[in-house]
Phi, psi and omega in degrees: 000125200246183212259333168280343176292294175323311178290357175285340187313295218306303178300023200233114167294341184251346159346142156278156192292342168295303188303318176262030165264317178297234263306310144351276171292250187358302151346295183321288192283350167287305192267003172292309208280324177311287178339273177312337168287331176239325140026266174280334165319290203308325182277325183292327173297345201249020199234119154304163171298314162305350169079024245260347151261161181259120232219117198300173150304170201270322192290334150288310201301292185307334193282338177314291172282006202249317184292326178272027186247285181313300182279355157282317192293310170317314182256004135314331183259358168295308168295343168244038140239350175266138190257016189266177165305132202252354177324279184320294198301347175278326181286281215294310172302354081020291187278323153340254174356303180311283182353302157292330169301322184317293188325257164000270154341300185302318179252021180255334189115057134045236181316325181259023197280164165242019162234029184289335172311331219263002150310304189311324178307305194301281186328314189279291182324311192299347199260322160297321181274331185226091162342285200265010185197351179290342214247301180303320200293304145350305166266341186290292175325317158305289182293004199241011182230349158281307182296314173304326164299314133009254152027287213293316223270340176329288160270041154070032157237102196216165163314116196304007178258005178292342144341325195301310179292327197037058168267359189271150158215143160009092177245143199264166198297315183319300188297313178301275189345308192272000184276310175330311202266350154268327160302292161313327157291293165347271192325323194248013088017280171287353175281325180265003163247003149287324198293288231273310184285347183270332181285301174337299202296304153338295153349279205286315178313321179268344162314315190276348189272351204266290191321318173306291202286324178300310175303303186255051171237357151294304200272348172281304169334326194268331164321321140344285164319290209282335164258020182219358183289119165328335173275138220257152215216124203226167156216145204220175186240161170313333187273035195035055168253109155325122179250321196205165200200073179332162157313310211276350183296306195276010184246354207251323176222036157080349166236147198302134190286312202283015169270350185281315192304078163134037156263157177291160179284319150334324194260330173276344198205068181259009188249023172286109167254113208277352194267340190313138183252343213288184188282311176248086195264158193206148191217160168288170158198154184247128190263157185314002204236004177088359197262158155281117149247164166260114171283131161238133235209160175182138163211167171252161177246156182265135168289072221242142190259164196297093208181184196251163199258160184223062150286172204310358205248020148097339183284136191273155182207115172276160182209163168302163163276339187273171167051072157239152173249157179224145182214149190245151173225155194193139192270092169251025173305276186312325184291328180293335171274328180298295256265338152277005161288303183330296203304299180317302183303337166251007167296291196309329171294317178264011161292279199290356169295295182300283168022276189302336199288314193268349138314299182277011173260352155279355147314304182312286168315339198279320207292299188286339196278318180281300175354266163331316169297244237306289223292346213256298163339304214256324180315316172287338151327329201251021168230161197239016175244174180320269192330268161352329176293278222299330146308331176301301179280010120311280179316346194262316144002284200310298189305300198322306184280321154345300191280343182281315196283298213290005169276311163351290192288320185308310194259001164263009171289307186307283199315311201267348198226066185302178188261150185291168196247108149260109183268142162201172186271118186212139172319097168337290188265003162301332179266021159253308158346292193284320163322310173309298188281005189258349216261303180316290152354319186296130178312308161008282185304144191277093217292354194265006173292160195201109186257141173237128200270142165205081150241142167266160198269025173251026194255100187253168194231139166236094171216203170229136210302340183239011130260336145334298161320295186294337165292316196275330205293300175320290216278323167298284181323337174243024172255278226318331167303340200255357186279161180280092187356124184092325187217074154283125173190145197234122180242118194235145176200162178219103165218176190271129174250159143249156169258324187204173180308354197207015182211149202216155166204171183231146204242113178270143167217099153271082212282152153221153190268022195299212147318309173080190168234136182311155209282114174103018183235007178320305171261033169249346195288315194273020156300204190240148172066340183282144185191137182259351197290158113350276177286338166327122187295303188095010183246003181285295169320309167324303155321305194315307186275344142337285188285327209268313239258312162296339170241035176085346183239215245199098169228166198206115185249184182230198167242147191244154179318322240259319181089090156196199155330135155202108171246149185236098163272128178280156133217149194276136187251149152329000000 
């Protein structure tokens, strides 16, 4: 801590009351050497052959100043290497002063001296440095060491060279007692309007040290505020010049706010139109790095008073008060992308309402046509000519796609209206048991596949049973097209995992040695409508992910041991 850093204390709001007592005192000891230097310069320079001030030899004068030179540099470097308390040590250099002043006095002609004032500098320091008792104690000290010189010039003892001067004459006690008793008020005068300017002063340093600390825990606050807030945050000048510039600013278009500061605004933001009325005015912008984002904007004008601007990077930049603008900014790229996602998905919604509507009004007629086929069917059966065949497989034509439409439709009902998911605990593999046997039954089904099943039939599920049913049902019926005709084969397997101390699940697999799926299309398989079949709906896998997503859980495909197809279902158990 060096001497100017100290004398500095006083000004400091954040000082401790040690510091700005060393600071204080140092002040203290500057203006002693000061004081006494031209002081005393001045009188020797003002001093004539008549002599008519008074004035020690000169070989006093100097050893005088020479001691106050010294005992200032000493107790200056004391006070900026002693880390102790300076209270005391402020009292006794006080008392200096008096001491010195005494001194002074004393060898000037006492009573006639012209530097009997300069008490009041020690008394006033005391009052000023030490508030609640220094200043009296000052004047106590002052007066009791005025009065002993008194005392001395009373009874004829001062320095034999003041003989020189002949000021001395008869003075009666009375005439010492009232010089003593004007003086010594004086002194305690100035000691209680030091006290009272010194409680004042205090007053305001910590009024002005709380206003100080309060503005800047205000500006770290909006500093704060102002880099850490998400909205990227810009102000620009009459001159359209960027004055500040946030953290979120510099995440938004990539460059350091101090490459934004003192650029035209213009040259940064040049597709920005600050006059734009819209409700959301929005623009493309190319960030440093080359990419197009879409930005949305909005500005204002800032009220702004005469000062330096505080942007983030801490460097102050003036700016003008009029005209200045503020503009909030925003990456609205992504938002703009949900908000046509949205618009697609209720395009897509009141798509599949009307759909569904008109599906399920295509049963009916569906309902009459194959009827009507099948009653055409059976006539024809009980005849036997040509002409009778070749209708009969027209008619069989009619049914086939018929029962092709109305699965269809059936299962894009299942897509558009799913079934609430009723849970209940039911035997895994009894209900792929029955999915087998239902599938077998079908004229279709290939007799040469050949499944090989591994559940155990103590493996149970809490899902709802006949959808479930609609999963394994699906997940066969679409491996078996992709298998190699004649060597069909299929592997289902099941077991129960845990996941955590108090939670379980059952991990389904189903292999085929088939095709498998091309590479990038794993999570395109499970849209609506996608399909490699011919014959293929594209909604059986949709279902599927569907159904398994209703119950919480998880599917995933692969590659399987098999060289085919391997989907993996999570389900979550209670």
């Amino acid at each position: 801590m060096d001497f100017k850093t100290l004398i500095s204390q006083p000004h400091n709001a954040d000082s401790s009351p040690d510091k700005m007592l060393r600071g204080q005192l140092l002040w203290m000891l500057l203006l002693r050497v000061i004081l006494y230097t031209i002081l005393l310069g001045i009188s020797v320079f003002l001093q004539d052959e008549r002599q008519e001030i008074i004035l020690p030899p000169y070989y006093l004068l100097v050893f005088f100043i020479v001691s106050i030179y010294v005992s200032t540099i000493g107790s200056a470097l004391y006070l900026l290497t002693s880390k102790k308390a300076v209270h005391h040590f402020g009292m006794l250099q006080n008392q200096l002063d008096i001491l010195l002043v005494t001194l002074l006095v004393y060898c000037t002609g006492s009573s006639h001296s012209t530097f009997s004032p300069l008490y009041f500098f020690p008394i006033i320091a005391g009052g000023l440095i030490l508030p609640r008792r220094g200043g009296l104690i000052a004047a106590a000290s002052a007066s009791l060491q005025y009065a002993f010189i008194l005392g001395l010039e009373q009874i004829h003892i001062y320095p034999a060279f003041l003989n020189h001067y002949r000021i001395f004459k008869e003075q009666t006690l009375l005439a010492s007692i009232n010089h003593f008793a004007v003086l010594g008020l004086t002194f305690f005068l100035a000691a209680i309007l030091s006290a009272i300017f010194a409680r004042r002063l205090l007053k305001t340093e910590a009024a002005l040290s709380d206003t100080v600390r309060n503005l800047d825990n205000l500006s770290l606050l909006y500093k704060q505020i102002f880099d850490d807030i998400a909205t990227g945050i810009v102000t620009i000048d009459n001159s359209n010049r960027i004055t500040s510039a946030n953290n979120a600013l510099s995440h938004i278009t990539h460059y350091n706010p101090s490459e934004l500061i003192g650029q035209p605004f213009s040259n940064v933001f040049p597709n920005l139109n600050m006059q734009s009325q819209g409700a959301q005015p929005s623009t493309d912008f190319v960030r440093k790095d080359g990419l197009v984002i879409r930005i949305g904007y909005s500005c204002a004008k800032l009220q702004a008073v005469d000062g330096p601007a505080i942007p983030s990077d801490g460097k102050q930049n003036p700016h003008p008060s009029s005209n200045c603008k503020i503009l909030t900014i925003q990456d609205i790229s992504e938002i703009e992308r949900l908000e046509q996602q949205m618009r697609q998905a209720e395009k897509m919604a009141a798509i599949g309402r009307i759909s569904a509507g008109i599906a399920h009004d295509f049963r009916n007629p569906l309902a009459a046509i194959s009827g009507s086929a099948q009653v055409l069917a059976d006539e024809f059966s009980q005849q036997d000519s040509a002409e009778h065949r070749t209708n009969r497989a027209l008619i069989n034509i009619i049914l086939r796609e018929s029962d092709r439409l109305t699965r269809t439709i059936a299962d894009f009902l299942k897509f558009a209206r799913p079934d609430t998911v009723e849970r209940e605990w039911f035997s895994l593999k009894k209900c792929l048991d029955e999915v087998v046997q239902v599938s077998q039954a079908d004229p279709l089904w290939p007799t040469s596949c050949h499944l090989e099943i591994d559940i155990d039939p103590e493996l149970s599920l809490m899902a709802d049973q006949d959808q479930i049913f609609t999963v394994l049902s699906h997940l066969i019926h679409n491996a078996l097209p992709f298998c190699p005709q004649g060597s069909e084969y299929l592997r289902i397997e099941a077991e129960e995992a845990l996941l955590s101390e108090n939670q379980g699940e059952i991990i389904l697999r189903i292999a085929d040695n088939g095709t498998g799926i091309e590479e990038g299309l794993e999570e395109k398989i499970f849209e609506p409508f996608f399909t490699k079949r011919t014959d293929g709906t594209g909604l059986g896998l949709a279902i599927v992910k569907q159904i398994v997503i209703a119950h919480h859980g998880s599917i995933e495909v692969g590659r399987s041991e098999l060289g085919g197809a391997l989907f993996t279902i999570h389900l979550p158990l209670p």
